[in-house]
ChimeraX commands (.cxc) that place a marker at each C-alpha (Angstrom):
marker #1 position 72.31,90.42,71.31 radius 0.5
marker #1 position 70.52,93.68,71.82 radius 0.5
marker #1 position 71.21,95.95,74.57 radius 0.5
marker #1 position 69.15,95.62,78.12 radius 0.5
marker #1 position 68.66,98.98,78.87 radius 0.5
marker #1 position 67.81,100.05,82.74 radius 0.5
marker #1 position 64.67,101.02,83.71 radius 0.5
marker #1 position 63.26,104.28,82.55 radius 0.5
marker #1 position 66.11,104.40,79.67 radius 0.5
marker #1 position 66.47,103.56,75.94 radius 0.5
marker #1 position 68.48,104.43,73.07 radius 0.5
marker #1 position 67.01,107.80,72.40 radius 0.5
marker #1 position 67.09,109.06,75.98 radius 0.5
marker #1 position 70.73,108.49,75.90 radius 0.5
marker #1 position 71.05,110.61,72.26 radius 0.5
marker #1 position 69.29,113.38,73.59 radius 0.5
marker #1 position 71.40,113.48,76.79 radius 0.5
marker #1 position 74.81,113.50,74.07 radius 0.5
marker #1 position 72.73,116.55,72.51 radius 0.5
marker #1 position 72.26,118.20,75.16 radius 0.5
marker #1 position 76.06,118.38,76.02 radius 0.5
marker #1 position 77.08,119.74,72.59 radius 0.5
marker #1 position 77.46,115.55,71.28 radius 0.5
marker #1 position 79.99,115.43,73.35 radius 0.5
marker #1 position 80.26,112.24,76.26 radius 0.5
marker #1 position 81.79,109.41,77.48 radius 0.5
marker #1 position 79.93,105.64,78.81 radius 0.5
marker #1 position 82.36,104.11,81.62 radius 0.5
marker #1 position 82.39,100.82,82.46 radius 0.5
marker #1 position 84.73,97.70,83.41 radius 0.5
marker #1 position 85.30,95.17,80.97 radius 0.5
marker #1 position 82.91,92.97,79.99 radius 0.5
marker #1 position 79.67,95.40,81.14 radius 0.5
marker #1 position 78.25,96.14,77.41 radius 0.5
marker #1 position 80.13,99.57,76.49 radius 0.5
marker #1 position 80.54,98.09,72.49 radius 0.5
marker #1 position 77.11,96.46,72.83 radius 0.5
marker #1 position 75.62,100.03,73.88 radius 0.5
marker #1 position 77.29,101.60,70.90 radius 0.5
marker #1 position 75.58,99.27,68.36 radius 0.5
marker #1 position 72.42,100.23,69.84 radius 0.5
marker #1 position 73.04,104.14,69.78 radius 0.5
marker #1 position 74.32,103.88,65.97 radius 0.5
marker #1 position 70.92,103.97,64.98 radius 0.5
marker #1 position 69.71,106.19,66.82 radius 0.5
marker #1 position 72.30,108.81,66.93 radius 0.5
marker #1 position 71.79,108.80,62.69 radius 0.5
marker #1 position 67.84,109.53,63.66 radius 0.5
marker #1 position 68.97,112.16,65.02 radius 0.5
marker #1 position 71.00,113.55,62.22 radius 0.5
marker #1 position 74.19,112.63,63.08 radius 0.5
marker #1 position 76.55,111.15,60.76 radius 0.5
marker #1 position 78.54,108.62,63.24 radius 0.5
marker #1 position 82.21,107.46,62.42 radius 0.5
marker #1 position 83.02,104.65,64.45 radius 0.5
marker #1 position 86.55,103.62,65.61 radius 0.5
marker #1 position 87.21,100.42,67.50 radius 0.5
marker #1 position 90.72,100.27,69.55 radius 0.5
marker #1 position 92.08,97.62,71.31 radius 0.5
marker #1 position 95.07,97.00,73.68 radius 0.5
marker #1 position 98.25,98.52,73.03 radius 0.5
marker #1 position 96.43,101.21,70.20 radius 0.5
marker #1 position 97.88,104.09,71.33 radius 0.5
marker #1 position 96.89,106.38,68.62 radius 0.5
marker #1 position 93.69,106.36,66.58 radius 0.5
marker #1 position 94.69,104.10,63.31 radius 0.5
marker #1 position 93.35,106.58,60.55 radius 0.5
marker #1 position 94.04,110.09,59.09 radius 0.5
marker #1 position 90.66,111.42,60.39 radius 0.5
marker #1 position 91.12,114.53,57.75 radius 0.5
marker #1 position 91.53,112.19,54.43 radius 0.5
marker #1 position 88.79,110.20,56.39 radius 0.5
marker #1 position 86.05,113.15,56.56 radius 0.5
marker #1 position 86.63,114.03,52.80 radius 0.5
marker #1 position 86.14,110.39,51.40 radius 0.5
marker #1 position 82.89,109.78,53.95 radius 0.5
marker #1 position 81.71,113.11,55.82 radius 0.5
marker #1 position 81.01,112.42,59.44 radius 0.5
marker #1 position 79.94,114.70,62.40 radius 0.5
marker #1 position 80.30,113.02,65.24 radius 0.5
marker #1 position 83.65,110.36,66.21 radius 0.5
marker #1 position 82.83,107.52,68.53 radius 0.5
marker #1 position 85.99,106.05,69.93 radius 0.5
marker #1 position 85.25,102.84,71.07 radius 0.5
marker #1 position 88.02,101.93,74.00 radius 0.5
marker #1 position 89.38,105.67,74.75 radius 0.5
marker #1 position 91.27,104.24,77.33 radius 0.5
marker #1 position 94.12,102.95,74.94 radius 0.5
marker #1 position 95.07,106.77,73.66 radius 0.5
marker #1 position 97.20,108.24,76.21 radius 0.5
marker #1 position 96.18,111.38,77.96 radius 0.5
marker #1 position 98.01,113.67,75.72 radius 0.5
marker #1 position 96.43,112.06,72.55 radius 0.5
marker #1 position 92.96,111.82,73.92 radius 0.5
marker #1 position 93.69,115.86,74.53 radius 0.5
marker #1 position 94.73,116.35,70.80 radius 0.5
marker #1 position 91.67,114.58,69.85 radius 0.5
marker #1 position 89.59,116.35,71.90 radius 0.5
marker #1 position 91.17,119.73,70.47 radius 0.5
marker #1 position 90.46,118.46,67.23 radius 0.5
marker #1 position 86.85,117.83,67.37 radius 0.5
marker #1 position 86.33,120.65,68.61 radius 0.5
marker #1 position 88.04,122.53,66.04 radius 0.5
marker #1 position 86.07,120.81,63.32 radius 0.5
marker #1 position 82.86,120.70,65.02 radius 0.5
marker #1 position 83.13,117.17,65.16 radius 0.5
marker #1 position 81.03,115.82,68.09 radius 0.5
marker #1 position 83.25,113.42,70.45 radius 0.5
marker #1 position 81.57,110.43,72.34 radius 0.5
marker #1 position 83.50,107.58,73.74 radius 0.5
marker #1 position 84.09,104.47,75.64 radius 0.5
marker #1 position 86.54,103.53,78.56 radius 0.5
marker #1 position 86.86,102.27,81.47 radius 0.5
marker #1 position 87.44,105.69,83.72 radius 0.5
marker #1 position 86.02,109.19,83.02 radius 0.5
marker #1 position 88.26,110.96,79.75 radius 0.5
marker #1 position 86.94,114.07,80.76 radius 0.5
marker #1 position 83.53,114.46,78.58 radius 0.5
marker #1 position 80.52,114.49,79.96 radius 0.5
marker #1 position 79.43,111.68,81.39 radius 0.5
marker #1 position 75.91,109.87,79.24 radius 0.5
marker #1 position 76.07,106.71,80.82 radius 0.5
marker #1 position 78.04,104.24,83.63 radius 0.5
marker #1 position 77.15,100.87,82.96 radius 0.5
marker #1 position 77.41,97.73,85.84 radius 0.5
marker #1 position 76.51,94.39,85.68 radius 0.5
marker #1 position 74.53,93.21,88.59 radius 0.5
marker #1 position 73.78,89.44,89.33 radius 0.5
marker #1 position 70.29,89.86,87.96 radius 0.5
marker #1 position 70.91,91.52,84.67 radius 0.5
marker #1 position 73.74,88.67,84.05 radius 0.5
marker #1 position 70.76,86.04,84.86 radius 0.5
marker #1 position 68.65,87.81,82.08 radius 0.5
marker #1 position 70.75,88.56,79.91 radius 0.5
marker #1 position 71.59,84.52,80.01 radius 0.5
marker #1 position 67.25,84.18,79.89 radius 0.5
marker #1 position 67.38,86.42,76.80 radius 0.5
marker #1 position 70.28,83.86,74.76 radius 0.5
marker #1 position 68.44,80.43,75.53 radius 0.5
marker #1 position 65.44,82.27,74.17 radius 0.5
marker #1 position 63.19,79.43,75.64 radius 0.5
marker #1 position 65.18,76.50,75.87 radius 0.5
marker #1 position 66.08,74.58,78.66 radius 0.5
marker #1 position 69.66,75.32,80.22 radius 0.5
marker #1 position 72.39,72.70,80.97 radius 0.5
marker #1 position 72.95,74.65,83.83 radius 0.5
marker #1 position 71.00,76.35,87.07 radius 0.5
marker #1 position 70.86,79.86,88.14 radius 0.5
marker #1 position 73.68,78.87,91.11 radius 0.5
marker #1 position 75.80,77.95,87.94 radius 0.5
marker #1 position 75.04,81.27,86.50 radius 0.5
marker #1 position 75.73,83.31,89.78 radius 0.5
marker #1 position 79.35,81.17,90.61 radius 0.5
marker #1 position 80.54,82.15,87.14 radius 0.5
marker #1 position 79.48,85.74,87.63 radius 0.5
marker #1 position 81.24,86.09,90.72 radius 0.5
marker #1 position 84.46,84.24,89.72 radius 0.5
marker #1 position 84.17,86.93,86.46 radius 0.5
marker #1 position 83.92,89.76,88.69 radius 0.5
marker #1 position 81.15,91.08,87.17 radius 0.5
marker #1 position 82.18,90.64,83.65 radius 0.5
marker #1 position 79.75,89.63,81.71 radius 0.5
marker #1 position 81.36,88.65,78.48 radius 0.5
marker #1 position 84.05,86.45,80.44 radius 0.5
marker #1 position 80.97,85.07,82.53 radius 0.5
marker #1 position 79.58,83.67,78.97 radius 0.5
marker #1 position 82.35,82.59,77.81 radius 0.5
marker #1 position 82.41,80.33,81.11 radius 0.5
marker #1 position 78.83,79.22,80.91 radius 0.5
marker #1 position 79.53,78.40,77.47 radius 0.5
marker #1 position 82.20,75.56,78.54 radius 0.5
marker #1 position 79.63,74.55,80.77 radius 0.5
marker #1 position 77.55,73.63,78.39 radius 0.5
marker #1 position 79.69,71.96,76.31 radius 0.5
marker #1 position 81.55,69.96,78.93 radius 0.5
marker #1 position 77.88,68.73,79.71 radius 0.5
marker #1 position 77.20,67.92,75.92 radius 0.5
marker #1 position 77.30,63.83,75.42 radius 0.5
marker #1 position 80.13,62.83,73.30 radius 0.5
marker #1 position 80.24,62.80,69.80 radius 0.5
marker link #1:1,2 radius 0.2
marker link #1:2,3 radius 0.2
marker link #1:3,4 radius 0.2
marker link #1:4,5 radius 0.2
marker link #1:5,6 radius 0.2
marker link #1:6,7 radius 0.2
marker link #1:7,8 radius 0.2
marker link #1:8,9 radius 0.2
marker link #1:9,10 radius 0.2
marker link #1:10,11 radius 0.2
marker link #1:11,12 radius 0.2
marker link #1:12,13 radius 0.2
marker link #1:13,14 radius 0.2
marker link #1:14,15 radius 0.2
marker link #1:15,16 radius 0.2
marker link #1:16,17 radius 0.2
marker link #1:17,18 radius 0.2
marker link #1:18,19 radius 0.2
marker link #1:19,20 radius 0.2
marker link #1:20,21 radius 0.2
marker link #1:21,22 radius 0.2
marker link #1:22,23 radius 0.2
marker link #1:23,24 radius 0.2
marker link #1:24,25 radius 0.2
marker link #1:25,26 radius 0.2
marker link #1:26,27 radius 0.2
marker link #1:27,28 radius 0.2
marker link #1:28,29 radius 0.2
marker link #1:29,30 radius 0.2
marker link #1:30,31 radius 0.2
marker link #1:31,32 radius 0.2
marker link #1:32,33 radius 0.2
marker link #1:33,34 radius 0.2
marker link #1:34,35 radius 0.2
marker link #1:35,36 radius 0.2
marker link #1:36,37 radius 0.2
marker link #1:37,38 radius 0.2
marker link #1:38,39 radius 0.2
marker link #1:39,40 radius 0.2
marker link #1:40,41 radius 0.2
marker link #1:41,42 radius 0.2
marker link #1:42,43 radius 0.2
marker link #1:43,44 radius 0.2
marker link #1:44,45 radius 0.2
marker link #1:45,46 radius 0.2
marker link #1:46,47 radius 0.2
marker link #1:47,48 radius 0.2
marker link #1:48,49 radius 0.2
marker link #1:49,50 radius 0.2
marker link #1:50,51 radius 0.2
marker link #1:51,52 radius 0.2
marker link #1:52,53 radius 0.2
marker link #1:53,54 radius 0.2
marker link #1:54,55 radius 0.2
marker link #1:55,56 radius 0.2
marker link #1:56,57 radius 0.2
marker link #1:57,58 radius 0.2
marker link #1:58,59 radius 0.2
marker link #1:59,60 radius 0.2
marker link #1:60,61 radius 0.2
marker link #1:61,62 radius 0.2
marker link #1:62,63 radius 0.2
marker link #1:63,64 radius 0.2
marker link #1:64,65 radius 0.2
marker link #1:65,66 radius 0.2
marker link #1:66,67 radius 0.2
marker link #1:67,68 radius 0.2
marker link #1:68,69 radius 0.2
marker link #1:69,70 radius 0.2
marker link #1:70,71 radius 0.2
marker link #1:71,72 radius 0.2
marker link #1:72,73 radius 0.2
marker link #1:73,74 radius 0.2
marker link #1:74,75 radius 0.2
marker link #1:75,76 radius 0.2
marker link #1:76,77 radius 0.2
marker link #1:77,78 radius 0.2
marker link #1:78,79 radius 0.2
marker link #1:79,80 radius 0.2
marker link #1:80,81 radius 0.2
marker link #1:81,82 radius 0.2
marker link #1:82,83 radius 0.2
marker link #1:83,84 radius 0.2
marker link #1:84,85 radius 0.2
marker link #1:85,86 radius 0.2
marker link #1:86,87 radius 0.2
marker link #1:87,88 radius 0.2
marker link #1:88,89 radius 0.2
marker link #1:89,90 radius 0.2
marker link #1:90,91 radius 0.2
marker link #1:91,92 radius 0.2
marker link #1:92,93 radius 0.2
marker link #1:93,94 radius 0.2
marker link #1:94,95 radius 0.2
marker link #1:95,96 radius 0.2
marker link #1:96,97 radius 0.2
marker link #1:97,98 radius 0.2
marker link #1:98,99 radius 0.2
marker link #1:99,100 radius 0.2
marker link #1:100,101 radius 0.2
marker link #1:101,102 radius 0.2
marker link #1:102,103 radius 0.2
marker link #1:103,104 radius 0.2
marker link #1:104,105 radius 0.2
marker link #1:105,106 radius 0.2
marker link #1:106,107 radius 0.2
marker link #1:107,108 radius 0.2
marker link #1:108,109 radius 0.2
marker link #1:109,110 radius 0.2
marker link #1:110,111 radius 0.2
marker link #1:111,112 radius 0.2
marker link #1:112,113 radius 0.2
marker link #1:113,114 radius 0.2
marker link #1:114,115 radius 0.2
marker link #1:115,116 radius 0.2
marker link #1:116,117 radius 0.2
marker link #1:117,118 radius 0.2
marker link #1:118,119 radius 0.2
marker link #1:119,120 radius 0.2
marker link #1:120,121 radius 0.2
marker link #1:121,122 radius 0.2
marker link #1:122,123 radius 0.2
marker link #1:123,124 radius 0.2
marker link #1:124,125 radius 0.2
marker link #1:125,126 radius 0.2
marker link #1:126,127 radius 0.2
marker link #1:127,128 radius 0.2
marker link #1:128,129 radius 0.2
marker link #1:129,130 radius 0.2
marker link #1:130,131 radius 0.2
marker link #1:131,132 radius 0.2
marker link #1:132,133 radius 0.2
marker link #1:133,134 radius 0.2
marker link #1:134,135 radius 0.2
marker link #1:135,136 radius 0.2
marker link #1:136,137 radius 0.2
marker link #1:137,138 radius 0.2
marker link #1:138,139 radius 0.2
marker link #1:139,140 radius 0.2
marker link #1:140,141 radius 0.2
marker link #1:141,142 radius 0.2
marker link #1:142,143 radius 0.2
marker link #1:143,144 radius 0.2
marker link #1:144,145 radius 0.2
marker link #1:145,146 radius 0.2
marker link #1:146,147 radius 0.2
marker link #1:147,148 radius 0.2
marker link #1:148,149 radius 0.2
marker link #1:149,150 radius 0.2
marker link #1:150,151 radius 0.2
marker link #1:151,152 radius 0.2
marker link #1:152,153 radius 0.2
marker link #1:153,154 radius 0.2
marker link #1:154,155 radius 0.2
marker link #1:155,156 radius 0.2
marker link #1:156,157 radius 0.2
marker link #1:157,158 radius 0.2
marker link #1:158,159 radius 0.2
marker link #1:159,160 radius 0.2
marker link #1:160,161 radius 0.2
marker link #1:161,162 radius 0.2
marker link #1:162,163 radius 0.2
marker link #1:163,164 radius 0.2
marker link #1:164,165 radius 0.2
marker link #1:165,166 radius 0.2
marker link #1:166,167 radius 0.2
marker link #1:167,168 radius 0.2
marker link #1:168,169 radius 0.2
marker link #1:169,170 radius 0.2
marker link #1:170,171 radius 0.2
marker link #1:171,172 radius 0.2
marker link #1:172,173 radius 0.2
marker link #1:173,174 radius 0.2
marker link #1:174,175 radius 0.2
marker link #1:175,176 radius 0.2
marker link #1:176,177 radius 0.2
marker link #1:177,178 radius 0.2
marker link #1:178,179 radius 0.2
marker link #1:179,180 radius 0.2
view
């Protein structure tokens, strides 16, 4: 599922900010609010642009980054490391990595759920009526098994997250499915 980018933004709006902050910059958000679905929309993008991306995905309890970035840059050159889930390196690895991209020229953009200390590109948030589009945008057309107070209750007992919230509507569905 593509992106749904706010009003008056898009992809290439959010590469130029990155440029214009030496491709370096972080997008904050809570779980759940599109951080990883962002990213696959800026990949393209960002190589547009000229960039050669190098994208590395960690998940809870990845404390360090799960590659030799040097034997990595001589077997496919990249210029600019997207860390996908900064949050998991502690602060002194995040500074190491920070120290290295910089020594390599390496541009640095990632994803967590508090500021890392880069720039800031984008903070993304959930509100009710994205959720209820977003939601619009998967039926593409056909009729729910469920109404919009449906959608809203699951929002709110998600918290705002918005993969959790799908998941939920998703058992909806299915409880509401006749039997096979």
């Amino acid at each position: 599922m593509p992106f749904i980018f706010p009003e008056g933004e898009n992809a290439d709006s959010m590469v130029r900010r990155l440029r214009e902050n030496g491709w370096r910059g972080e997008i904050v958000g809570g779980h759940g609010e599109g951080k990883s679905t962002l990213l696959a929309e800026l990949l393209p993008a960002l190589r547009r642009a000229g960039r050669k991306p190098l994208l590395i995905e960690l998940h809870d309890g990845q404390r360090r980054l799960p590659l030799d970035l040097d034997a990595c840059c001589r077997a496919e050159p990249f210029d600019l490391l997207i860390v996908d889930g900064c949050e998991q390196l502690g602060r002194w690895n995040r500074l190491r990595l920070k120290r290295l991209c910089r020594r390599r020229g390496w541009g640095l953009l990632a994803t967590a759920h508090g500021s890392v200390g880069l720039p800031r590109i984008y903070r993304a948030s959930v509100s009710p009526e994205l959720a209820a589009k977003v939601v619009e945008q998967l039926l593409a057309g056909r009729t729910p098994s469920f109404d919009p107070a449906e959608i809203s209750a699951a929002f709110e007992r998600q918290r705002g997250n918005l993969r959790e919230m799908l998941f939920d509507l998703y058992d909806v569905h299915e409880r509401q499915q006749p039997k096979r």
